[in-house]
N, C-alpha and C positions, 0 to 999 in steps of 0.2 A: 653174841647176838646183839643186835641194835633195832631200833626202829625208826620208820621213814615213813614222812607225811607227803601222800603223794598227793589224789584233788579229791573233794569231799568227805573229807575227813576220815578218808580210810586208809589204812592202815597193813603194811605187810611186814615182812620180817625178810632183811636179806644179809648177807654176810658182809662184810667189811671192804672187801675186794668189791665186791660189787657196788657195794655204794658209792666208790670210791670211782669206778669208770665213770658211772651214770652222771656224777658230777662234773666230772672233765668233759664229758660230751656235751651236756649241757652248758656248761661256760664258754666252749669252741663252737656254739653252735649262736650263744646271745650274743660271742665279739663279733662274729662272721653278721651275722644281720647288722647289729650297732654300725659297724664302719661300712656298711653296704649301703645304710640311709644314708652316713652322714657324706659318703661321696656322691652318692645322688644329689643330696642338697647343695653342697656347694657345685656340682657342676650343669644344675638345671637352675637354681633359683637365686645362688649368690647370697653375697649379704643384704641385710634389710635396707639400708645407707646406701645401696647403690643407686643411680642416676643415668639415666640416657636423656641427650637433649641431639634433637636431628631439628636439619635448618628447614625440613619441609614442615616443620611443625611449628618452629619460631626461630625469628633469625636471630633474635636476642635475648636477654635474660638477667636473670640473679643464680647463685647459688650459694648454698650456706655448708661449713661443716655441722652435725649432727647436736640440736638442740638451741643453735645458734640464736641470740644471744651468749644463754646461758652455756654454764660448761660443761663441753661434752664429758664424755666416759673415757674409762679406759678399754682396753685391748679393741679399739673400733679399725675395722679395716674398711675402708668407702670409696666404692670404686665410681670416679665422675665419667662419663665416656660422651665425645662428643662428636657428630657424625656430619658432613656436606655435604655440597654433591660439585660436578663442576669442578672451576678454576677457583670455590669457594676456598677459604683459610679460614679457622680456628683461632681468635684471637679470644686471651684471656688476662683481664687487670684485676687485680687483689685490690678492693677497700679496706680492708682489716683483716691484718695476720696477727693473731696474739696465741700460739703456742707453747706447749710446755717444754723448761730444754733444761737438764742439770745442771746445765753453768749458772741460770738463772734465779737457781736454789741455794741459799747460801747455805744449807746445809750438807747440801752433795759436792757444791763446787773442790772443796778439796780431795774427791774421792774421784773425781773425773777433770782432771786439769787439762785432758786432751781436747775435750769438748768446744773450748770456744771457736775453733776455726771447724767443728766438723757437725754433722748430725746425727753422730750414732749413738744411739741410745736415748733420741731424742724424739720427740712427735715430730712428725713431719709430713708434707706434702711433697708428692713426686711428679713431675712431670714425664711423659714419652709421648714419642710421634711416631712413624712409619716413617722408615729408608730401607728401599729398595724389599719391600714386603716382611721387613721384621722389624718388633717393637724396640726403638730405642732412646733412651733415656738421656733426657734433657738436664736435670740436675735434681738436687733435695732441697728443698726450702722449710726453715723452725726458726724455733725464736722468734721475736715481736717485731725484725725487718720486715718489712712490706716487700715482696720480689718483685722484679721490675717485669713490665706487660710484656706477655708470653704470644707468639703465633706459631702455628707449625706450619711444617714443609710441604703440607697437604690437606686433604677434605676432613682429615680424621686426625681426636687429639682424645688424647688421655691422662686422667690424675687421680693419684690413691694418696687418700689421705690414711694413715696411720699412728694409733696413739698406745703407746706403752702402760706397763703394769703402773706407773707408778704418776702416772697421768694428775695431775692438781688444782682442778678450779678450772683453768684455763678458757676462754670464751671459743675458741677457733677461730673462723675465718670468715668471711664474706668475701664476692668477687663477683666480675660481670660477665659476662662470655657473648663473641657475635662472630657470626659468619661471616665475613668480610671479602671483597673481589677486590678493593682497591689498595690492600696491603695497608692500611693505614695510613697512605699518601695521600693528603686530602686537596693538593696545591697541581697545579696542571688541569690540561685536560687527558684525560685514560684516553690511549686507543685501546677501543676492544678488539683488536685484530692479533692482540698481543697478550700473549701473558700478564706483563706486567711493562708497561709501555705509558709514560707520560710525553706531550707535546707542552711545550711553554714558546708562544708567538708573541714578539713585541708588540705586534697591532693588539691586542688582550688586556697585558701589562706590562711596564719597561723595568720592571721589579720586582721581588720577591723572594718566597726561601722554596727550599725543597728538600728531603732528608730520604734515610734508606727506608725500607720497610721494617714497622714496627718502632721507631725510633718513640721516646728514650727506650722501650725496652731491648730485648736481645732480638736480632733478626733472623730472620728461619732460615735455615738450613738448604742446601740444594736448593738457591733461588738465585734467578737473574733479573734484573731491570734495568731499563733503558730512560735516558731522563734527555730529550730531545730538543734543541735550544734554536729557534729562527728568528734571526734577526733580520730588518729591511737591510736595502741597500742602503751604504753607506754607514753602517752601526755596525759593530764588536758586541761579544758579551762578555766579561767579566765574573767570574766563580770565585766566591770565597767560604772557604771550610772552616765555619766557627768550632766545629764538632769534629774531630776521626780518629775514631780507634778500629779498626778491621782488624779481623786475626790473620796473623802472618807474618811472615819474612821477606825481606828486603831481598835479591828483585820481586818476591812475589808473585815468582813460575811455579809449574805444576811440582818441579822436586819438592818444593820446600811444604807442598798440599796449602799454599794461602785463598784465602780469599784477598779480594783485592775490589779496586777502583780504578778503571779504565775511563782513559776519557781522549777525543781525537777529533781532529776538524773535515772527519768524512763519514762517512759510515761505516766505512770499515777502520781497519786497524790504521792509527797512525803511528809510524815505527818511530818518529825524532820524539816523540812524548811516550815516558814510562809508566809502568802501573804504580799504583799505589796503596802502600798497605799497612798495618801496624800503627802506632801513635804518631800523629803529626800534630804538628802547630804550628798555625800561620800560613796554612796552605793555599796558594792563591795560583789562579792562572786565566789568562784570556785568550780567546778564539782569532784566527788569523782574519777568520771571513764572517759573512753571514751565516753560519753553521756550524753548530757544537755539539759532541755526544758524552753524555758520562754515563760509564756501564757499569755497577753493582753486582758483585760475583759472589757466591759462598758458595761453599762444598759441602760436603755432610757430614763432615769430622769435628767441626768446634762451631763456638756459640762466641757472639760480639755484639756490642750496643751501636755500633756501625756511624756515620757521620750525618753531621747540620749545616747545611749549607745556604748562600743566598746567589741570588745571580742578578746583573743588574745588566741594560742592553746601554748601549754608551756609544754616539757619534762618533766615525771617526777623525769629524772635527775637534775635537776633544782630544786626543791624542794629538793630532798635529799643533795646538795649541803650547800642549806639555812639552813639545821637542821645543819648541822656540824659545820656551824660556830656558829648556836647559842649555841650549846651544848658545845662549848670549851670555851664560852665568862664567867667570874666568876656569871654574873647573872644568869648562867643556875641552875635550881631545880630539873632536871629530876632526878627521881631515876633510872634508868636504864644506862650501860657506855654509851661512844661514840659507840664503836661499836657494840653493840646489835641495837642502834637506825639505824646506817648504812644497820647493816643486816636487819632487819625487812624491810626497805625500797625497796633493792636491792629485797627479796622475793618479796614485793606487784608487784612491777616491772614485774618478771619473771609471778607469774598467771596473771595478767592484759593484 
């Protein structure tokens, strides 16, 4: 015989067996509530760390990880969510990334020699966006590199900050976030007719630069632009790529899935000029006529810091200049005199 306290202090007498159910029901009965809250809780209220920032409430902003300055905790899970509306993007630049990472620890560092090229097992920030309606993932960011400015592919962008058991001091993060229409191209004028459409007219400026969207950072994913170059009669323009890395393979067609750089003296395709893509140096080229296009392609498969360019509009007196003196230099081969090369020029001039 035993005795069992059940409520107000009273007291009965049951056998061993019996005691013995009463407590398994009871403990199948307190896990069954216990994990019935706590899936409520995380699937109604989330973590306390979380954040929603929507553009009809502000276009711009701060955000901080959790206690920011000081250092955050461990095991935090902090979900940022950021919400547009429209032809809006989600752009986001980190002021201060100081995370915690094992490599950083000289006490770990030989217990994790994998760690310097990866994040696992490391604090970190995650980025994803939306393609084609499921959430996908832009990269991991730890350690005390600052990443480079982030846009997504669309109205909506996401980042979870994560910090492990063994988390240390660490300050975490600071960073800006804006809802942005003009991709971070601040050079042209936008057609709003367009997605993402710049005009640059030499009556405006005879000079300038112009870059892809989002440049220095990574450019978003499943995006095209159009960068539109009028020159008067009688003027060329001139394109030079101080900056290109595009992700891709050389030609740069749909097998290889590149993103690329198109560029053609019509509006549509010009077949004698090829795409371009992958790292270049010293990329240069100029327009036949008063009319140039360079077209910016990505797909939704990889992430690239994309190109810097300038363009300058330049007389086509200017060029015929340049022939004369190469044509009178003894390395010249032309079979035609100096001055057929003159005239012919002087003509393009006149119908252009």
């Amino acid at each position: 015989m035993c005795r069992v306290i059940i409520t107000r202090n009273r007291s009965v007498a049951i056998n061993d067996r019996g005691a013995l159910i009463l407590l398994q029901l009871s403990f199948m009965y307190y896990m069954f509530v216990s994990f019935s809250l706590l899936y409520w809780a995380s699937t109604t209220t989330g973590s306390p760390c979380d954040r929603l920032f929507r553009s009809d409430v502000d276009k711009n902003g701060t955000f901080t990880s959790p206690g920011y300055p000081a250092a955050y905790g461990p095991f935090m899970n902090c979900n940022y969510e950021f919400r547009g509306h429209g032809r809006e993007r989600v752009q986001i630049i980190f002021t201060d990334f100081v995370l915690h990472h094992p490599h950083d620890d000289p006490s770990e560092k030989p217990h994790h020699p994998w760690l310097k090229q990866s994040c696992d097992g490391a604090d970190r920030v995650t980025a994803f966006i939306s393609v084609g309606g499921n959430k996908e993932k832009i990269d991991d960011f730890c350690g005390s590199a600052t990443p480079r400015e982030l846009m997504s592919n669309s109205a909506v962008m996401s980042l979870h900050f994560h910090s492990t058991t063994v988390s240390r001091g660490s300050r975490g993060f600071k960073a800006r976030y804006s809802f942005v229409s003009n991709f971070g191209i601040t050079t042209g004028e936008q057609i709003s007719s367009s997605p993402c459409a710049f005009r640059f007219n030499s009556t405006t400026s005879t000079n300038g630069t112009f870059w892809s969207p989002n440049f220095p950072g990574f450019y978003p994913r499943d995006t095209e632009c159009h960068y539109f170059f009028h020159a008067q009669v009688g003027e060329r323009v001139k394109i030079v790529f101080s900056y290109f890395d595009i992700e891709g393979m050389i030609p740069c067609g749909l097998t290889s899935a590149s993103d690329f750089v198109e560029v053609s003296n019509f509006m549509t395709v010009d077949r004698k000029l090829p795409r371009y893509c992958g790292l270049q140096k010293d990329l240069k080229m100029e327009s036949d006529g008063a009319f140039f296009r360079v077209t910016f392609k990505s797909n939704d498969r990889f992430d690239g810091t994309g190109f810097f360019a300038s363009y300058q509009f330049t007389p086509v007196a200017d060029a015929v200049t340049i022939t004369r003196r190469r044509s009178s230099s003894p390395a010249s081969s032309s079979p035609y005199p100096p001055g057929c090369i003159l005239l012919f020029y002087l003509l393009a001039y006149l119908i252009s």
